[in-house]
N, C-alpha and C positions, 0 to 999 in steps of 0.2 A: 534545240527546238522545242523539247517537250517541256523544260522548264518554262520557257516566255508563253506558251499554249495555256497550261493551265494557270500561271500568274494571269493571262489576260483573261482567263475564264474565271476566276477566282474573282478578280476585280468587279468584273460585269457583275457577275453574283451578286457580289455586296452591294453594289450601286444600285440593282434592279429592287432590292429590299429592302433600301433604306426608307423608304417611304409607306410600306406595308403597314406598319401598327398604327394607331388610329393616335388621335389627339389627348388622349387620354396618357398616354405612355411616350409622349412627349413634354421632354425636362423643361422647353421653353416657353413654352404658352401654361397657361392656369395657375391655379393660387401658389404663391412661392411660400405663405404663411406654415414654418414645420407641425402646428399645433393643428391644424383641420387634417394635414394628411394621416397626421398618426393617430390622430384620435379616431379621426373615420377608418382607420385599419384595425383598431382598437375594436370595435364596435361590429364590423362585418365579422370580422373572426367570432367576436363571443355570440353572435347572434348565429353563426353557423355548428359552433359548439354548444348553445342551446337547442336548436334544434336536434341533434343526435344524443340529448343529454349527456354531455362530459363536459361540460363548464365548469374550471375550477370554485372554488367560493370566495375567491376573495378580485377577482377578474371585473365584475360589476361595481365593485366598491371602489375601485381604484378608477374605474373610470369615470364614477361620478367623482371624486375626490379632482380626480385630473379636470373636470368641467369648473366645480367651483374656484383650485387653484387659477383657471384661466378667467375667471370672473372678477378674482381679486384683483388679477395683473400680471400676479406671477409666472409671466409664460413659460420662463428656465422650468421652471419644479415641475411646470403642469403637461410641457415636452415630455420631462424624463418621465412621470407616469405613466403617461401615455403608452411611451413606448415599454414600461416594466407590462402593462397591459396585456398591450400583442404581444408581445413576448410569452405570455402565461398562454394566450388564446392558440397561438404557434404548435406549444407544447404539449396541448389539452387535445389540438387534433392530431399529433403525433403518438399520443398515447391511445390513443381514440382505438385502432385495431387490435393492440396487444390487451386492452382490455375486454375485447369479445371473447379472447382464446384464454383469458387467465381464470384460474380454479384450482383444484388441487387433482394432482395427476393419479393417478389408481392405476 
């Protein structure tokens, strides 16, 4: 009995939630284009690692490089930028606290 209780409670769960995130975090509606998401993920990141000053230096170049690859046509090369991009911006806020506490130890 207590396994069918919490299977139905489990279920209800999941169904009462499925609906909770907003449009935005829905895979089926909005731009299906891979080059606007990752570029705009590209871009929120290094703008939020500019703000805290830890933006790598090569994070902004690559993103404009990824814009003008997407100008020529080249969407493949201008994706994979994109995403080397956030990937650095990922990285830059991951390193973000261990570079408050780094110095040399006495």
């Amino acid at each position: 009995m207590k396994k069918v209780l919490i299977t139905v409670l489990s279920v209800f769960a999941l169904t009462a939630q499925a609906d909770f995130l907003g449009d935005s975090h829905n895979w089926n509606k909005g731009s299906s284009d891979p080059f606007k998401s990752a570029i705009a993920a590209a871009e929120t990141g290094y703008k939020a690692n500019l703000a805290v000053n830890m933006a790598w230096r090569d994070t902004g170049k690559m993103i404009k490089e990824a814009k003008k690859l997407q100008a020529s046509g080249k969407t493949a090369a201008a994706v994979a930028l994109a995403n080397k991009a956030h990937t650095q911006t990922v990285n830059a806020t991951a390193q973000t606290p261990l570079a408050a506490i780094a110095g040399p130890l006495f």
